[in-house]
PADOPA-137099 format. One line per field, with one value per residue (C-alpha): residue number from 1; residue in one letter; x, y, z. Coordinates in Angstrom, 1 decimal, always signed. Layout:
BEGIN
n <- c(NUM | ...);
res <- c(A | ...);
px <- c(X | ...);
py <- c(Y | ...);
pz <- c(Z | ...);
END
This chain:
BEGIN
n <- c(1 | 2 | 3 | 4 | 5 | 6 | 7 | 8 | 9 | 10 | 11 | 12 | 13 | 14 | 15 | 16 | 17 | 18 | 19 | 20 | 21 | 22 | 23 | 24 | 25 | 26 | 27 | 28 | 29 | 30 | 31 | 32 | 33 | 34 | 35 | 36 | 37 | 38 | 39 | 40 | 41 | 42 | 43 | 44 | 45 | 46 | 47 | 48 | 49 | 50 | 51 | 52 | 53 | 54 | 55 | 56 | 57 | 58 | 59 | 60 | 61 | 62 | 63 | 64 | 65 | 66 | 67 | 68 | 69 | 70 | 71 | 72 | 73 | 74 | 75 | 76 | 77 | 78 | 79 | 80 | 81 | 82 | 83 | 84 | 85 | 86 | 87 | 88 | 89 | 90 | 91 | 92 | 93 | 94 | 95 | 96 | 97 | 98 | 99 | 100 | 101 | 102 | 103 | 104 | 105 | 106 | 107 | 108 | 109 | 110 | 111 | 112 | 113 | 114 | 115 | 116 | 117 | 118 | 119 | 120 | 121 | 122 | 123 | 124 | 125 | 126 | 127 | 128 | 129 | 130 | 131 | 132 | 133 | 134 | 135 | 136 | 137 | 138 | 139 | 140 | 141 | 142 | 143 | 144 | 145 | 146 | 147 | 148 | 149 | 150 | 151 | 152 | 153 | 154 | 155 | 156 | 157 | 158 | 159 | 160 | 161 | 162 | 163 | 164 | 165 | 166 | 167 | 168 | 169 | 170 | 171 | 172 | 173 | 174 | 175 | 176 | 177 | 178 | 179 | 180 | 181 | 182 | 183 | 184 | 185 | 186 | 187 | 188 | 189 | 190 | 191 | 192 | 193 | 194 | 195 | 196 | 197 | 198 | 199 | 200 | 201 | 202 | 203 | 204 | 205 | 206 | 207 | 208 | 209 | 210 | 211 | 212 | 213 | 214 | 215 | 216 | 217 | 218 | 219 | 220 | 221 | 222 | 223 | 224 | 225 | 226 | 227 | 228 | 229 | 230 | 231 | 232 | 233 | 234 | 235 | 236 | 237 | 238 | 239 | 240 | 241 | 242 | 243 | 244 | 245 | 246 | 247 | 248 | 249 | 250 | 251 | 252 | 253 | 254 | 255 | 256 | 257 | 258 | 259 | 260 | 261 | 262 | 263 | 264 | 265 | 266 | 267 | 268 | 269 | 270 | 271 | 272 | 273 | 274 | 275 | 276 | 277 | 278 | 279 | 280 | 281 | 282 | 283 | 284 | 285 | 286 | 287 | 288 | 289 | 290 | 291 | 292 | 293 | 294 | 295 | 296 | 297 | 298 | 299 | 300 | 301 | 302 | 303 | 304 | 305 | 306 | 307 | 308 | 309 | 310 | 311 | 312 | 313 | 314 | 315 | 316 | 317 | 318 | 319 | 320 | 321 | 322 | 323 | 324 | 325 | 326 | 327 | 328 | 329 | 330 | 331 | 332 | 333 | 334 | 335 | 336 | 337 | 338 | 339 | 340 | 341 | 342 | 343 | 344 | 345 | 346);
res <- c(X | X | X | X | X | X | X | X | X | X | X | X | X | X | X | X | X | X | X | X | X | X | X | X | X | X | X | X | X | X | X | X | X | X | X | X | X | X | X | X | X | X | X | X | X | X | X | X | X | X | X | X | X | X | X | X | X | X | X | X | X | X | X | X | X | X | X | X | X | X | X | X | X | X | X | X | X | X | X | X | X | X | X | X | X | X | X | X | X | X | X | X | X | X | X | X | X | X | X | X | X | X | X | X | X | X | X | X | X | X | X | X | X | X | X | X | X | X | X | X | X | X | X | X | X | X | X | X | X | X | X | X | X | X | X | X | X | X | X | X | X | X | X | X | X | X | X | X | X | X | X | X | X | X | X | X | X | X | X | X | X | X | X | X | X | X | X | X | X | X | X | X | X | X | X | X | X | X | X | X | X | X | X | X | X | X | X | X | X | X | X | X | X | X | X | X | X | X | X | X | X | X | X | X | X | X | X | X | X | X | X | X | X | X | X | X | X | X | X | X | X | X | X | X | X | X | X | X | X | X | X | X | X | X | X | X | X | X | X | X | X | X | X | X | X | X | X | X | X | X | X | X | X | X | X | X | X | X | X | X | X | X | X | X | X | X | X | X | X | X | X | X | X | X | X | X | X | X | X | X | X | X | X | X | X | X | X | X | X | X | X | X | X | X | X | X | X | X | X | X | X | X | X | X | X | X | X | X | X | X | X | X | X | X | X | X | X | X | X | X | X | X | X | X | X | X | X | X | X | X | X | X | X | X | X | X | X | X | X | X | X | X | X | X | X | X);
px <- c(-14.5 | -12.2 | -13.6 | -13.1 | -9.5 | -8.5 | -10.1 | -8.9 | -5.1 | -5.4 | -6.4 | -3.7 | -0.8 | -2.5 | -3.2 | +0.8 | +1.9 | +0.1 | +0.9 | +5.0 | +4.7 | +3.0 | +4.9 | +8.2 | +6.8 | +6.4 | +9.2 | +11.6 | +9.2 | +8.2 | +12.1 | +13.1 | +10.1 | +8.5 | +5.2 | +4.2 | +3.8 | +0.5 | +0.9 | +1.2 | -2.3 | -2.5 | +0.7 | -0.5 | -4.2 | -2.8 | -0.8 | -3.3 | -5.6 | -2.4 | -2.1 | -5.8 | -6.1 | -2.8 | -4.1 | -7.5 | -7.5 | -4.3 | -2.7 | -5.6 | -6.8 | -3.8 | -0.7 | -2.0 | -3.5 | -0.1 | -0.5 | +3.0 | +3.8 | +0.1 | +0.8 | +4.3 | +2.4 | +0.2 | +1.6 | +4.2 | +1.4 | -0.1 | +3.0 | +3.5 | +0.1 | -0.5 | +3.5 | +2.2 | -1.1 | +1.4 | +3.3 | +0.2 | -0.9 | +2.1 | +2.5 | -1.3 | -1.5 | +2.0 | +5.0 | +8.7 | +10.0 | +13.1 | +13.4 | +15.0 | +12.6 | +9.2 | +8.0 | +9.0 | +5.6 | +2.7 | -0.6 | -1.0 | -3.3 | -1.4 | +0.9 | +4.3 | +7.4 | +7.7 | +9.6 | +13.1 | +13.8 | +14.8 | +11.2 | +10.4 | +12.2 | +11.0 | +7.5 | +8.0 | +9.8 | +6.9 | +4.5 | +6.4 | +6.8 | +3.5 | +2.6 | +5.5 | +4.5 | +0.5 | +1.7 | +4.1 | +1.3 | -1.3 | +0.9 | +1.2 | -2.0 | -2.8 | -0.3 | -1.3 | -4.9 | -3.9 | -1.7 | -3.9 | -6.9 | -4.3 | -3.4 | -7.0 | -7.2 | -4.7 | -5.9 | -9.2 | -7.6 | -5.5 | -8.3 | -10.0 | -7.2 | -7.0 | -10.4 | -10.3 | -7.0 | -9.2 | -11.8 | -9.7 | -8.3 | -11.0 | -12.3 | -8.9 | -8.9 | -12.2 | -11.1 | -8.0 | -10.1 | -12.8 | -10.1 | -8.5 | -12.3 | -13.1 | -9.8 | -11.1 | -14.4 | -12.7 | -11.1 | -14.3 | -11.8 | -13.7 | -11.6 | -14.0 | -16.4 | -14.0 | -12.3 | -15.9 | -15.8 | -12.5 | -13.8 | -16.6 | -14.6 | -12.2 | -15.2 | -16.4 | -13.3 | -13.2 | -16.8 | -16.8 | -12.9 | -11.1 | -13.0 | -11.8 | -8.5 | -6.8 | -7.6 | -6.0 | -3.5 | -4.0 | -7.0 | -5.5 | -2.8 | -6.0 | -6.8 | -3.9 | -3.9 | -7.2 | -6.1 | -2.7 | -5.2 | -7.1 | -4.1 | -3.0 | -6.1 | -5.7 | -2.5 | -1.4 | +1.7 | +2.2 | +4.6 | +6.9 | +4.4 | +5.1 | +4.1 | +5.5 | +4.9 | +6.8 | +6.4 | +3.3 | +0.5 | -1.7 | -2.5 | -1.0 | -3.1 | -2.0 | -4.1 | -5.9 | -5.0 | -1.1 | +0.6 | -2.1 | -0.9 | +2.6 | +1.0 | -1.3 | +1.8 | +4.2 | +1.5 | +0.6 | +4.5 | +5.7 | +4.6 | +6.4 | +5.4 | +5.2 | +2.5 | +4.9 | +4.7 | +7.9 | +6.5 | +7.5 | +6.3 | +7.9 | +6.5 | +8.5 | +6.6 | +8.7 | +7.8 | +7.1 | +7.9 | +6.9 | +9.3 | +7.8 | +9.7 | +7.7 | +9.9 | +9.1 | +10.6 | +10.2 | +7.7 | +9.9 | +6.9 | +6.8 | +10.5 | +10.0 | +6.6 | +6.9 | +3.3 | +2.5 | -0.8 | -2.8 | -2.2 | +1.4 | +1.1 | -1.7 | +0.2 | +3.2 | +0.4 | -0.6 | +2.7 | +3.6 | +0.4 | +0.0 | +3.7 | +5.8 | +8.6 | +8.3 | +8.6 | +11.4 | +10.7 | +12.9 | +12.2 | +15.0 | +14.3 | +17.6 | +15.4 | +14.8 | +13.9 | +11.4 | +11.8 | +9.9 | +11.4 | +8.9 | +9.4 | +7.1 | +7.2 | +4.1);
py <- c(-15.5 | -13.3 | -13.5 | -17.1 | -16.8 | -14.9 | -17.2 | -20.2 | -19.0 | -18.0 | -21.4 | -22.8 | -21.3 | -22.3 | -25.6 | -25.8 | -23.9 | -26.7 | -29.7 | -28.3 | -27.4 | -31.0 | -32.9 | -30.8 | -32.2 | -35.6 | -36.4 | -37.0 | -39.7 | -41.5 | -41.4 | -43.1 | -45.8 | -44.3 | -43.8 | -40.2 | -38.3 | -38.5 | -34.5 | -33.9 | -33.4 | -31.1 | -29.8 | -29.0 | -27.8 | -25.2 | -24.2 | -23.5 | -21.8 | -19.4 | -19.1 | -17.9 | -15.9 | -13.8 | -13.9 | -12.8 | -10.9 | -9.9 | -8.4 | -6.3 | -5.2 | -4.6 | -4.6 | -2.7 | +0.1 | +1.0 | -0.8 | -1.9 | -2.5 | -4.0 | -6.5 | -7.5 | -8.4 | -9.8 | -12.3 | -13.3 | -13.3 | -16.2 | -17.6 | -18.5 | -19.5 | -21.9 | -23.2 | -23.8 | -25.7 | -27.8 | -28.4 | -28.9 | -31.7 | -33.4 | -33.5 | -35.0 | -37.4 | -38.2 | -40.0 | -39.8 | -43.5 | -43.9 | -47.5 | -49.3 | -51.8 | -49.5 | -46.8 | -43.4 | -41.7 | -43.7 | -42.3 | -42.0 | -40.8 | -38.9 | -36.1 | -35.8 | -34.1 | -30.6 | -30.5 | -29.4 | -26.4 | -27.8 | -29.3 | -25.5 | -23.8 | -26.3 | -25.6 | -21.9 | -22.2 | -24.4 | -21.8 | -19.1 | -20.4 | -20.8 | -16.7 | -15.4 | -16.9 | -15.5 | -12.0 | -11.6 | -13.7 | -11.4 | -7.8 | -9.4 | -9.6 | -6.5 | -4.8 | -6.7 | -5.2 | -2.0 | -2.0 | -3.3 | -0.5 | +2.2 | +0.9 | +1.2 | +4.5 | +5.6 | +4.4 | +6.1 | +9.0 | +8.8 | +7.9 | +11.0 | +13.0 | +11.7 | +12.8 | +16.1 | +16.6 | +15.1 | +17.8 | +20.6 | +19.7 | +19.6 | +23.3 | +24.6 | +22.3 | +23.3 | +27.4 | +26.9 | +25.1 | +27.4 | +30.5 | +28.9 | +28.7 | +32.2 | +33.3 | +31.8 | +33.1 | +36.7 | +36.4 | +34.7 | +31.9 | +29.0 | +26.6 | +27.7 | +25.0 | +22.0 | +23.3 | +23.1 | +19.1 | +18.8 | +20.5 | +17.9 | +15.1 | +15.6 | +16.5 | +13.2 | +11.7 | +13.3 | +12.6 | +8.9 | +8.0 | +10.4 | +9.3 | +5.5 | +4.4 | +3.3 | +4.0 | +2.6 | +4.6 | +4.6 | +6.5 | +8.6 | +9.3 | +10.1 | +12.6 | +14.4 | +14.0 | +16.3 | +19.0 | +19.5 | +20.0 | +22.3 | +24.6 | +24.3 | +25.6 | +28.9 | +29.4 | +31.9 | +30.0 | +26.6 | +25.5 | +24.4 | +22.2 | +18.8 | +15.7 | +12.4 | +9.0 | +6.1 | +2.5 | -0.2 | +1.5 | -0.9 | -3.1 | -0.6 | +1.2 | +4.3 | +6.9 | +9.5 | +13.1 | +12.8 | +14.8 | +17.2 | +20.1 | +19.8 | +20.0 | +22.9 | +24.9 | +24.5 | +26.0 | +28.7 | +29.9 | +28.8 | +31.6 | +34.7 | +38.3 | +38.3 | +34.7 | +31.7 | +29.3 | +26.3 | +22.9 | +19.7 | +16.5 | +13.3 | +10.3 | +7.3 | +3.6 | +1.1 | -2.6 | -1.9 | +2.4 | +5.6 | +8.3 | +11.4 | +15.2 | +18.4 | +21.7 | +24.8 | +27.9 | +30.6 | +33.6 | +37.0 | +38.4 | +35.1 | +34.8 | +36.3 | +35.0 | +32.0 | +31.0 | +27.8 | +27.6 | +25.2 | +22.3 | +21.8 | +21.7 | +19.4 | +16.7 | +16.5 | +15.9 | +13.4 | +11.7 | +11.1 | +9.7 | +7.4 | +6.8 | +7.2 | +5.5 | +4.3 | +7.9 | +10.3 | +13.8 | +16.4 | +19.5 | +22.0 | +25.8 | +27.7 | +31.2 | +30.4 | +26.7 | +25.0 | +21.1 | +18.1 | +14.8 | +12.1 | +8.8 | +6.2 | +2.5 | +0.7);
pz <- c(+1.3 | +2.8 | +6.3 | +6.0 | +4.9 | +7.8 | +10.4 | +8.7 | +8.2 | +12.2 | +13.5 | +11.0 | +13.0 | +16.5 | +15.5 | +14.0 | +17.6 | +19.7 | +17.4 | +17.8 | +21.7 | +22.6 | +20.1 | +21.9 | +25.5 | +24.4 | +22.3 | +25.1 | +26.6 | +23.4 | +22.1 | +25.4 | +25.6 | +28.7 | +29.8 | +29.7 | +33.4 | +34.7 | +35.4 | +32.1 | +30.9 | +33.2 | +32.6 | +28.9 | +29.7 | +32.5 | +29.3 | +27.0 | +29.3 | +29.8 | +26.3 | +25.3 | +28.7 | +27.5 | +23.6 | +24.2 | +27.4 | +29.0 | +26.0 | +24.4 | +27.7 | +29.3 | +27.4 | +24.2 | +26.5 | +27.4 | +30.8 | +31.2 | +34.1 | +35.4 | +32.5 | +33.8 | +37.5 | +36.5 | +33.4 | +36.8 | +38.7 | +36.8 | +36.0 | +39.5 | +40.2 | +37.4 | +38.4 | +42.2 | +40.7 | +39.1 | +42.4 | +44.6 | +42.1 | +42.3 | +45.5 | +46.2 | +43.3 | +42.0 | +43.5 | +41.8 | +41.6 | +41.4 | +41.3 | +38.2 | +37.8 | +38.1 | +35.9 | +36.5 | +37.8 | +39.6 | +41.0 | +44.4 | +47.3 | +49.8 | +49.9 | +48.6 | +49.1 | +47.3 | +44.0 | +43.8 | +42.7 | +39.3 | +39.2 | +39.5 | +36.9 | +34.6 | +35.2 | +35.0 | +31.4 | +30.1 | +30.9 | +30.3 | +26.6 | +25.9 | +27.4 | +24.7 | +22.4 | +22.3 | +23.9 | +20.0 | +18.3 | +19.5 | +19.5 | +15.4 | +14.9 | +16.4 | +13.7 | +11.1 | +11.6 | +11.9 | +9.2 | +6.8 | +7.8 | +7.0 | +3.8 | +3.4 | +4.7 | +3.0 | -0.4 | +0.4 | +0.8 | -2.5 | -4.6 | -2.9 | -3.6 | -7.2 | -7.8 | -6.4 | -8.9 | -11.6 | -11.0 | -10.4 | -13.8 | -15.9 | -15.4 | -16.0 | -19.7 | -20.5 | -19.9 | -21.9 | -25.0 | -24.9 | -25.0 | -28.2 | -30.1 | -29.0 | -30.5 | -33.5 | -33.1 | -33.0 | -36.4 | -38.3 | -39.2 | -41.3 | -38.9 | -35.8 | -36.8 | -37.3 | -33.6 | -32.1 | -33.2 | -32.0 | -28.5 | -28.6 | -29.3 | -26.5 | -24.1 | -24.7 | -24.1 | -20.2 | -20.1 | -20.8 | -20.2 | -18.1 | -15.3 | -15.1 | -13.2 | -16.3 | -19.4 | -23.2 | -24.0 | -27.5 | -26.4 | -24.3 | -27.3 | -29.5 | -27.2 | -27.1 | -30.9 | -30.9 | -28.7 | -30.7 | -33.9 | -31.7 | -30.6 | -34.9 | -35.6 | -33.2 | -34.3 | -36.7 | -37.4 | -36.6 | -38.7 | -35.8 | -33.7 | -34.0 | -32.1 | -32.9 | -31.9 | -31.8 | -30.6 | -30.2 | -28.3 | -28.4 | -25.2 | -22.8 | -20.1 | -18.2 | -15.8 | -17.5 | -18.6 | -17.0 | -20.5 | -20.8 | -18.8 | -20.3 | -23.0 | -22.2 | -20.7 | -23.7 | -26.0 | -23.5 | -23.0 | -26.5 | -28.3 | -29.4 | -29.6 | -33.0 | -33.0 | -33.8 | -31.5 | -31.1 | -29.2 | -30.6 | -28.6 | -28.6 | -27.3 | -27.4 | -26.3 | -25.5 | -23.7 | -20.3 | -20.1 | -22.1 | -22.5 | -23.0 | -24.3 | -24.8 | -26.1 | -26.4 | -26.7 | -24.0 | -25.8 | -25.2 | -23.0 | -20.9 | -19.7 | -16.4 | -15.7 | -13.1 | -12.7 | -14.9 | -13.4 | -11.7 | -14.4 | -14.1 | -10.1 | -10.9 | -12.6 | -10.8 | -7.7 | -9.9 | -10.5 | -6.9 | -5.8 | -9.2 | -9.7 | -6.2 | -7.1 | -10.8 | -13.0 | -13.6 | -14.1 | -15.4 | -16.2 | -17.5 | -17.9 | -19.0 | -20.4 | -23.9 | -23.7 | -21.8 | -21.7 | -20.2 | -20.0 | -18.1 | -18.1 | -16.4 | -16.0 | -16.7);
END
């Protein structure tokens, strides 16, 4: 179907070229009542074998190998010769009448006197016109082609890219989780159990979700939901971890797993020396953009660390392949606070 397309938009806009070019030659004659030169068949076939000779041979062969000034020879080269065709047919089978009371041209058998100069130009123009017009039809095309195969290229490449981040990312989650349920582990806390279904349930979720293009994002919300619970349930105090939602988040999709290193960062610098821990998450959904904050405060022992690990890099990776010119990150360390502010148009 696509093949089709193409070929069928192509002879659209030769067929519109020749209708305008003969309709251009013609008009005068019809407009004035006269009878249309006998040379002008030729005239017009001369021009369209110039026109698909250029299209399909000169320029790819010649032009678009960087053959300049071979291209420029020969295109005058032709020029001339198809122009002097013109000529010799005139002068063997055509006579200019000039009489009032006969038509214009008239067939004849024997030679006639050269065409003016005039006569000359005109015929160089009207084949000139025609070897333009398929030399920018053709360079066009030739763009067009190779615009649309890197576009292609390109989007191979992003997808590959996108899927190398994805799997680069889900190693470094999977550590992280499994550190927080060993923590538990260590302490015999009666939570391990319930952070072991929590584990599982977001495991699923990157097993049968994360590995889509788009996915809900109420699901993706749920996630995040579960892995907040998991970080509660390490915690020795988590009084001060919040996460609120706002706004419908039904019927919206987004890429998978784009919050989750904030996410994973502000729990793994906002805790203190002494076990409290300050993130708060806001996620405001509006119409047709999610605004998302994470806080946390800066743990005394973390202040001068400046490694936020793979996951952080990750993401904003992420945001620049996914969202090039349609999110606004901020991110705002003064010491003590640590603050995300993402927004994203969907």
């Amino acid at each position: 179907m696509e093949f089709k397309r193409k070929y069928l938009g192509q002879i659209t806009i030769h067929l519109v070229l020749w209708v305008s070019f003969y309709g251009l030659l013609s008009y005068p004659f019809i407009v004035q009542q006269q009878k249309l030169p006998p040379d002008l068949p030729i005239r017009l076939l001369l021009a369209t074998i110039i026109y698909y000779l250029n299209f399909y041979y000169l320029v790819p062969k010649i032009l678009l190998k960087k053959r300049t000034i071979n291209y420029i020879v020969v295109s005058i080269a032709i020029i001339v010769v198809f122009t002097l065709g013109v000529d010799l047919f005139a002068k063997l089978f055509i006579e200019i009448d000039t009489s009032p009371n006969l038509p214009n041209w008239r067939l004849r058998g024997e030679r006639h006197r050269l065409p003016n100069f005039r006569m000359f130009f005109m015929y160089i123009i009207m084949f000139g016109i025609p070897f333009i017009i398929s030399s920018l039809l053709r360079i066009y095309v030739e763009w067009k082609k190779n615009e649309d195969l890197r576009k292609i290229v390109e989007k191979e490449k992003i997808n590959s890219e996108l899927q190398f981040l994805k799997a680069q990312l889900n190693p470094h989650f999977l550590f992280n989780s499994l550190n927080a349920i060993y923590s538990l582990s260590v302490k015999k806390s009666n939570d391990t159990s319930e952070a072991i279904i929590n584990l599982a349930e977001l495991m699923r979720y990157m097993l049968y979700e994360a590995d889509k293009d788009i996915v809900p994002l109420h699901k993706e919300l749920e996630y995040i939901k579960n892995y907040v619970q998991l970080q509660r349930l390490r915690l020795s105090d988590s009084e001060n971890v919040t996460l609120k939602i706002s706004g419908e988040d039904r019927g919206k999709g987004i890429p998978p797993l784009l919050f989750i290193s904030f996410i994973e960062n502000a729990f793994k610098y906002g805790t203190d020396f002494q076990g409290k821990t300050n993130v708060k998450i806001i996620f405001s959904i509006f119409k047709d953009s999610i605004n998302f904050k994470i806080t946390n405060k800066i743990g005394t022992f973390r202040k001068e660390s400046t490694n936020f690990g793979v996951g952080l890099e990750n993401i904003k990776n992420r945001l620049k392949l996914l969202y090039p010119d349609s999110h606004d990150l901020i991110v705002d360390n003064n010491g003590e606070t640590y603050i995300v502010k993402l927004t994203l148009k969907l």
